[in-house]
C-alpha angles and dihedrals in degrees: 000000000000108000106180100107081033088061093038078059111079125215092253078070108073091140091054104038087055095047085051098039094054084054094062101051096035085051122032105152134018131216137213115267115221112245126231114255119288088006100146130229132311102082118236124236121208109213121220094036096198106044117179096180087067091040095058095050095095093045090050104043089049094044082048090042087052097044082048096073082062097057116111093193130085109280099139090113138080143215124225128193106235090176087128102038091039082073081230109138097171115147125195102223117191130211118253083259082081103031130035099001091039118189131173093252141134085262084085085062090081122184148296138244131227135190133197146140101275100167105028092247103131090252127102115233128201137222121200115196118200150199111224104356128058120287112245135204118198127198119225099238085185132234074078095296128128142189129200116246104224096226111155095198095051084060094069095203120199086030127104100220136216130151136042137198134171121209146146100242096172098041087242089141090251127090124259116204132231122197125186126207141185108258093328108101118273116245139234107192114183109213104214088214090266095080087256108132126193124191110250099165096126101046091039082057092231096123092140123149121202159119079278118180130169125012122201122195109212138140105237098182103026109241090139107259129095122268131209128235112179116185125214132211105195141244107315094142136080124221095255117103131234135224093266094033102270122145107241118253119251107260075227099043096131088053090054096099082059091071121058100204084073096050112118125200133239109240127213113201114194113207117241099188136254085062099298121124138188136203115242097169095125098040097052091039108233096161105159113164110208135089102268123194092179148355138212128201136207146148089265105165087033103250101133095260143104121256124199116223108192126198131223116207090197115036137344116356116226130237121202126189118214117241091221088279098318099090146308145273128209103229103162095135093051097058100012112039093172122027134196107265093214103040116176115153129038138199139169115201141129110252098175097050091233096129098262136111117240130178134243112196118185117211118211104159099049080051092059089053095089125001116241141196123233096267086071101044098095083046124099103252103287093213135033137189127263126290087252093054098038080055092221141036115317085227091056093071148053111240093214145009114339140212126196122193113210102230094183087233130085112305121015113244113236103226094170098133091037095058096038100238095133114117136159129260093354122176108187143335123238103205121215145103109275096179097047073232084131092253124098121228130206121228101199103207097218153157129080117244123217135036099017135060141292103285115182125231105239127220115194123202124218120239103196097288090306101097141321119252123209106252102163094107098031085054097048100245082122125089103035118239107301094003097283133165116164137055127193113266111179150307134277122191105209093182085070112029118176111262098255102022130182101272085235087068091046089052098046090054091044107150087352129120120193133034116308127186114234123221122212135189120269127252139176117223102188140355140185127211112220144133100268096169095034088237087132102255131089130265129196128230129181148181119235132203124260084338140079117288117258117230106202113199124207128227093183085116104045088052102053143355111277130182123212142153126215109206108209111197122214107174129190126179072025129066107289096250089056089237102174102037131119129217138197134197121198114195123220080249096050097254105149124207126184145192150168119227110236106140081224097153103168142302121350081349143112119177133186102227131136115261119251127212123193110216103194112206093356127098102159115077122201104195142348108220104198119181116189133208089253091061099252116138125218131203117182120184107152128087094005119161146150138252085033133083129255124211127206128192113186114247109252 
């Protein structure tokens, strides 16, 4: 076996060596890829060459096709991806750290998507950050049709981007817009209700610079305004610099949990008022170790106020309790026993319908310890690292994606294999019903890009809070638009390689001269589920790496009558988006749904939309229970009915 990028990989590097070591073996020649017609020079290179997670497309869509007939859910619909007729011609670009000069480093990470109102027009609109190229916001246009809003600012040129959140930070009844970077300064834009954003970071007193991930708007003490929570990775760059500004990955930078001094902490901002915030960190005791790319709240012991779970991407992922506004506790033992040790996505939701919040945890990094074949992807990792890398005991974590069902009494139970929610390389769950059945599902944005192999984004029907069954094939989310399943990822010249080169780039150019384009497999980053054409079901947008997004477009309800509710919060004495708040809708017939209002959309991503709530059969609604963050509890009763919106505005 070829051992130069092996060597270059120190022994303080276990995590690394084997990730490398598994490509080479996994992938030891390339092959041209045929052009499409009048595509001009260079050649283009497909890597990997022999690629089972493409091969395997046809066998899996017909076995999914076939274990279909036996789905007692609704599954009679389809997704199409509208990207060319939606007008939206954004491109993820990625930094060389990825590309050319590839290293196993966070930059692969790539970025989120958020959607939110941004004009008050009734239409959802939707921001893409970005690493390399411009961030973009498009407005919904409607009839499924954008336009880009030319807004210098929202572009945040000279960063390299990579979270977004919507929120109404100054309770103006429009939503402000917060963006996170590596190393380049994070960003608070005020929407002044036209669409039209200005950067207020200095005045706001959020000048932080960091290798910031994931933000989270929520109202820890209850005064009414929205709070900021920023999570930070940790140091995983050097202080050169790169050809698009980035600061170069460490050549260690998946050891780097394993050294404190690069250990970054979360931030909690609490909002003053008048769009100034403060960091309290330190004052309310929120203390995780752990290098956390993003964070999720909920009311999780029932008090009436928010909780902060925080993941570790390496290693165990922190729960806090809220002190009824004062502080916070760390209590992980006492709900989550055992916690994934990748962690990567996070969702709160209540999959069984009994009332009760329960938590979905995607794990990327226990899934880069082996590489598997297809037949293992719905498998827990086979293989972990050792006990010193893993920085704790292998039987204190889950070695994959976790579910936790909330019991009501004492630790959650993880259930993951049992309800068949495993799969392999997964960055983060977007959480709805998809098929208005009364039971929300959960589409995992997955797969990893060059240079390894095809992995497929998974979408996970509901049944009825038994189990989830695979639908990505069966929906038509796989295969992607035209069958495609690679993208062009960068150049490479042969004829001048760098004196000591990544074997995979040896190996690329192997008996070439020139400059080739390789192509790389396709993968989605993050997604959001919402109603982009206002049709009443929901439709499905991402944001590829290093591509263009997809916008997946629903026909469940052209195909067949659906009910449904959307639930609009106004607060008051609350936080104007009503975060915080629960709602509960009670059917004619006594079916009960319930849900906590997060804006959590997806991965690196909060968005501001109306929640939506499938109601199966029913199209008659009893009564709407809200209870809001102030402590004020709602009952409507009167002028309910499906397929509208209701809005809700909280008593004073």
């Amino acid at each position: 076996m070829t051992t130069t990028l092996l060597q270059r990989l120190r022994s303080n590097q276990p995590y690394v060596r084997l990730i490398v070591a598994a490509l080479i073996l996994a992938y030891p020649s390339v092959r041209a890829f045929q052009a499409p017609s009048g595509t001009a020079s260079p050649p283009e290179i497909r890597y990997p060459a022999k690629d089972v997670g493409v091969d395997s497309l046809v066998r899996r869509a017909q076995e999914q096709k076939q274990a279909a007939t036996q789905y007692s859910v609704v599954h009679d619909f389809h997704f199409e991806d509208k990207l060319p007729e939606s007008g939206i011609t954004f491109r993820q670009r990625i930094v060389d750290d990825s590309g050319l000069n590839y290293k196993p480093v966070h930059y692969d990470h790539g970025n989120g998507i958020a959607v939110a109102d941004v004009d008050g027009d009734g239409l959802y609109d939707i921001y893409f950050p970005n690493q390399a190229g411009p961030s973009e916001l498009w407005k919904n246009l409607g009839g499924g049709k954008f336009r880009k809003i030319d807004n210098p600012a929202l572009a945040i040129s000279g960063r390299i981007g990579v979270a977004a959140s919507f929120a109404d930070i100054d309770n103006d009844g429009d939503q402000d817009l917060y963006v996170t970077s590596v190393r380049g300064g994070n960003l608070l834009f005020e929407n002044d209700g036209h669409g039209n954003f200005r950067d207020i970071t200095r005045e706001a007193g959020l000048l932080h610079s960091a290798h910031s991930s994931g933000s989270v708007f929520f109202d820890y003490d209850h005064d009414g305004r929205l709070d900021l929570l920023v999570c930070d990775v940790g140091q995983y760059t050097s202080e050169k610099k790169g050809a698009q500004g980035q600061f170069v990955g460490l050549p260690d930078a998946f050891s780097g949990h394993m050294y404190p001094e690069r250990f970054e902490h979360p931030i909690l901002y609490r909002n003053l008022g008048n769009n100034r915030f403060k960091d309290v960190t330190a004052a309310v005791g929120l203390t995780p170790l752990g290098w956390s790319g993003d964070a999720a709240v909920a009311d999780v012991n029932g008090d009436g106020w928010p909780d902060v779970y925080f993941l570790n991407m390496m290693g165990a992922s922190h729960y806090y309790e809220n002190q009824g506004g004062k502080g916070f506790v760390e209590k992980t033992k006492t709900y989550f026993p055992k916690t994934s040790w990748g962690a990567m996505g996070i969702k709160f939701f209540d999959y069984d319908n009994d009332g009760r919040l329960d938590l979905f945890v995607t794990d990327m990094h226990s899934d880069m310890q082996d590489n598997v074949g297809p037949e293992l992807e719905k498998e827990k990792a086979p293989s972990h690292a050792p006990d010193s890398f893993l920085m704790g005991p292998a039987s204190s974590f889950v070695f994959g994606n976790s579910m936790y069902h909330n019991t009501g009494k004492g630790p959650f139970e993880e259930v993951s294999d049992a309800m068949g929610v495993e799969n392999y390389w997964p960055w983060g769950p977007s959480v709805a019903d998809i098929n208005a059945d009364g039971w929300d599902d959960i589409f995992i944005a997955s797969s990893m890009n060059f240079p390894f192999r095809y992995g497929i984004n998974s979408m996970l029907l509901n049944d009825h809070g038994k189990k989830f069954l695979n639908a990505e094939f069966q929906l038509g989310i796989e295969p992607r638009r035209g069958g495609r399943t690679h993208t062009p990822f960068f150049q490479l010249n042969c004829s001048a390689m760098p004196p000591d080169p990544q074997e995979i780039m040896h190996r690329i150019c192997a008996n070439r001269k020139g400059t080739v384009t390789v192509m790389a497999p396709l993968g989605s980053r993050a997604a959001v589920l919402f109603d982009l054409d206002n049709d009443g079901d929901l439709d499905l947008v991402t944001n590829d790496f290093n591509s263009e997004p997809q916008i997946l477009v629903s026909d469940l309800a052209a195909r067949r009558p659906i009910h449904w509710l959307k639930v609009l919060l106004t607060g008051t004495a609350s936080n104007r988006d009503g975060l915080g708040a629960t709602v509960r809708v009670i059917s004619a017939a006594g079916a009960k749904y319930f849900k906590y209002n997060d804006g959590k959309s997806g991965y690196l991503s909060q968005s501001s939309l109306p929640l939506y709530f499938g109601l199966g059969d029913e199209n008659a609604i009893s009564r709407v229970e809200i209870h809001w963050p102030s402590g004020r509890d709602q009952a409507i009763t009167q002028g309910l009915r499906a397929n509208e919106i209701l809005r809700v505005t909280e008593p004073k």
